[in-house]
DOROTOR-771892 format. One record per residue (C-alpha): residue number from 1; residue in one letter; z negated, y negated, x. Coordinates in Angstrom, 1 decimal, padded with zeros to 4 digits, m for minus. Each point is the difference from the previous one (the first is absolute). Example, Ala and Ser with C-alpha at 12.3 -4.5 7.8 and 13.67 -1.06 7.14 Angstrom:
BEGIN
  mipa  lomar      zz      yy      xx
     1      A  m007.8   004.5   012.3
     2      S   000.7  m003.4   001.4
END
This chain:
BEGIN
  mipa  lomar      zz      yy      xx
     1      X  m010.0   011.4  m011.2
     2      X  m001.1  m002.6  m002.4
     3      X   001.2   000.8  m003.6
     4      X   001.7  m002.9  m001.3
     5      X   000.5  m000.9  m003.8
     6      X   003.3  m002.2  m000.9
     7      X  m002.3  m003.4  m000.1
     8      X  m000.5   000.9   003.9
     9      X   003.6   000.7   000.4
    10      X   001.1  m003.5  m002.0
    11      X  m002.2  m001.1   002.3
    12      X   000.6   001.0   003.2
    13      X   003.9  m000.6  m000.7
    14      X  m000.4  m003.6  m000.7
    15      X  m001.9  m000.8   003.1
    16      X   002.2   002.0   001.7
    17      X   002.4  m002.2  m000.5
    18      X  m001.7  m003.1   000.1
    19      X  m003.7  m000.4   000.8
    20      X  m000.7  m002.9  m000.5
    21      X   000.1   000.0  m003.6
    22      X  m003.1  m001.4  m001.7
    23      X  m002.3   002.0  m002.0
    24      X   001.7  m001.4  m003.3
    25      X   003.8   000.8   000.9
    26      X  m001.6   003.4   001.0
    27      X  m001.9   000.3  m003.4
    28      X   003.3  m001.0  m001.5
    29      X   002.5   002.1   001.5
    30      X  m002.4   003.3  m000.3
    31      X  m001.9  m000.9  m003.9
    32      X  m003.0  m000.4   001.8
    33      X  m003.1  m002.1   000.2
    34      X   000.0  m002.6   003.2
    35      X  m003.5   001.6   000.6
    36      X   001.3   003.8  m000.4
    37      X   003.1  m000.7   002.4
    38      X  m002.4  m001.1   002.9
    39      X  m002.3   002.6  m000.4
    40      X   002.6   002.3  m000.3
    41      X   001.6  m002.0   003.3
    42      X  m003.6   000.6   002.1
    43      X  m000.6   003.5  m000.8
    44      X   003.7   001.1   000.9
    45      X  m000.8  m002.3   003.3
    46      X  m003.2   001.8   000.3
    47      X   001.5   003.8  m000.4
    48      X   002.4  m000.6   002.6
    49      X   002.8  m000.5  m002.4
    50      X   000.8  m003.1   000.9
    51      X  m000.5  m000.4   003.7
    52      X   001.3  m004.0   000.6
    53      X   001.2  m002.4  m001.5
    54      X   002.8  m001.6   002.4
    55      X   002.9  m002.7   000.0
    56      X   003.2   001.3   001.6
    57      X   000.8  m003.0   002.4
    58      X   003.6  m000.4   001.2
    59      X   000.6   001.0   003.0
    60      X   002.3  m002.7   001.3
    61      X  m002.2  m002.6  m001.6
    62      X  m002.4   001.0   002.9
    63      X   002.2   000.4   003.0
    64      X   000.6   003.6  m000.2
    65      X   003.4   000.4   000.0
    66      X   000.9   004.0   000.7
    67      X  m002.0   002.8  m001.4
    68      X   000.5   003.3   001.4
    69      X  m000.5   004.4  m001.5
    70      X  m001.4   001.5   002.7
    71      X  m000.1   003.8   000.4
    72      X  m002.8   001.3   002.5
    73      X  m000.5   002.6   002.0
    74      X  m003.2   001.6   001.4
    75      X   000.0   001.6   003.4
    76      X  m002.4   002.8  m001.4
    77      X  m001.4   000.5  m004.2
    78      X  m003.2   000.1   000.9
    79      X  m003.4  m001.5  m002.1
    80      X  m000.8  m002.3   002.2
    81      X   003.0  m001.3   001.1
    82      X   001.4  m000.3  m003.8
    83      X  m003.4  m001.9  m000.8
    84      X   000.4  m002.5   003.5
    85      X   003.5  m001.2  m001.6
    86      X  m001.2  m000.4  m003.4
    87      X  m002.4  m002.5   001.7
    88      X   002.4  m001.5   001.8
    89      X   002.2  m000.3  m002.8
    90      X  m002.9  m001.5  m002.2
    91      X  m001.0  m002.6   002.8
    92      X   003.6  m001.1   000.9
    93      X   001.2  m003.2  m001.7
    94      X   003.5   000.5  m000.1
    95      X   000.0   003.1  m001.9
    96      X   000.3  m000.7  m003.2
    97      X  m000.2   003.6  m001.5
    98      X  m001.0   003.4   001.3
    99      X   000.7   003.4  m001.1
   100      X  m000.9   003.4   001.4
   101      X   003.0   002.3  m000.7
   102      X   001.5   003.3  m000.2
   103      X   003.5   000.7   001.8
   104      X   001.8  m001.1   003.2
   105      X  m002.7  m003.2   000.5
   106      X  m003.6   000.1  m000.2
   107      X  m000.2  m003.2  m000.9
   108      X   002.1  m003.0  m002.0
   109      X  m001.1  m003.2   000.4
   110      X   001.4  m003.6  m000.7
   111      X   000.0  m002.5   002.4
   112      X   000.3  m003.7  m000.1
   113      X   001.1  m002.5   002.7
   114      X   001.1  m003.5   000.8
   115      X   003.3   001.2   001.6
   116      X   001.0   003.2   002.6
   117      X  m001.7  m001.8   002.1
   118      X  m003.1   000.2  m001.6
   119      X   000.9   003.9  m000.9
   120      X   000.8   001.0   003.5
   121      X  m003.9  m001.6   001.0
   122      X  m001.5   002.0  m002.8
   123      X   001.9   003.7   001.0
   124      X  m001.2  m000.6   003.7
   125      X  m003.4  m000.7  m001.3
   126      X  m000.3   002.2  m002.9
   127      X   001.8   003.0   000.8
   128      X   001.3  m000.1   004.0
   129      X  m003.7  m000.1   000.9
   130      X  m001.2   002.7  m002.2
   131      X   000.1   003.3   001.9
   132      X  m000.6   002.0  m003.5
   133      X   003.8  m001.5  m001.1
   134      X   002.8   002.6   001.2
   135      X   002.6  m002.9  m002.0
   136      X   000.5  m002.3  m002.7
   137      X   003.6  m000.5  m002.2
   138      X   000.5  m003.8  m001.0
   139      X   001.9  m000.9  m003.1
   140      X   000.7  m003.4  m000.3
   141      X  m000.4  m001.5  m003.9
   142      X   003.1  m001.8  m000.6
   143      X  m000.8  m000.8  m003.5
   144      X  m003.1  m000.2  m001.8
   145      X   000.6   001.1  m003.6
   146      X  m003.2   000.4  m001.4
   147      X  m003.5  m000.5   000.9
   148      X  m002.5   001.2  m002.4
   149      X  m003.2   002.1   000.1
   150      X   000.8   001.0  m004.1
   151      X  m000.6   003.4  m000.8
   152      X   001.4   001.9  m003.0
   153      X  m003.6   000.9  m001.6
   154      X  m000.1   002.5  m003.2
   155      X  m002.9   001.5  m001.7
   156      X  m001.3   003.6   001.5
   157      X  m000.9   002.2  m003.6
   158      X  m000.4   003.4  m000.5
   159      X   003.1  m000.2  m002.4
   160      X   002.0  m000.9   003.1
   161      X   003.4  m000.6  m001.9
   162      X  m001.9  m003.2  m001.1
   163      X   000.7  m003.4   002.1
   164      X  m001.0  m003.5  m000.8
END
């Protein structure tokens, strides 16, 4: 794990929230230098800390009006089979997020679709022709309430009653 000081932190909140601040309203918001925010920016991008910067697009802005929790599955937990999914999952458009998972499923994923329609094409497809799925759960998202990919981030010390 990278260690991060609180300039980091400062940081990685603020374009957490919005990154497409400029290197000044950085600088500003975290008492840094322009120049000592990027390369602060590129090296956290280089470790892996920060793995993309993204725009969270509306979903109905783009025609896809029904998002779906989906639990998964697998006919048998075996190595192969649990790495042929993850491809699957990876290569497969409409899923929007993927997580391997302990409990009843195997697998959680959310879906995105133009309508039921659209929904009912992808389960044939995705999982009716998959011999490895035993069965999937569908929940359909009534309301989206949030939509962020923000994470709570405090420093990691020896002293660990100390958070930033």
């Amino acid at each position: 794990m990278t260690e991060l000081d609180p300039m980091d932190i400062a940081l990685l909140q603020a374009v957490q929230k919005n990154n497409r601040l400029t290197s000044e309203e950085l600088a500003e918001i975290v008492h840094l230098s322009p120049t000592a925010c990027q390369r602060r920016l590129r090296r956290l991008r280089t470790e892996g800390v920060i793995e993309s910067d993204v725009s969270i697009v509306s979903p109905k802005a783009v025609g896809r009006h029904i998002t779906m929790i989906v639990l998964v599955s697998l006919e048998r937990e075996r190595a192969d089979i649990v790495d042929r999914f993850k491809t699957a999952i990876r290569n497969t458009r409409e899923v929007m997020i993927g997580y391997y998972v302990t409990g009843e499923a195997d697998f959680m994923l959310v879906v995105t679709a133009r309508d039921m329609e659209g929904y009912e094409q992808f389960t044939r497809r995705f999982f009716y022709e998959n011999a490895d799925i035993k069965g999937f759960k569908t929940m359909v998202v009534m309301d989206r309430v949030k939509a962020s990919f923000a994470f709570p981030i405090e420093a990691q010390h020896r002293d660990s009653s100390r958070h930033y």
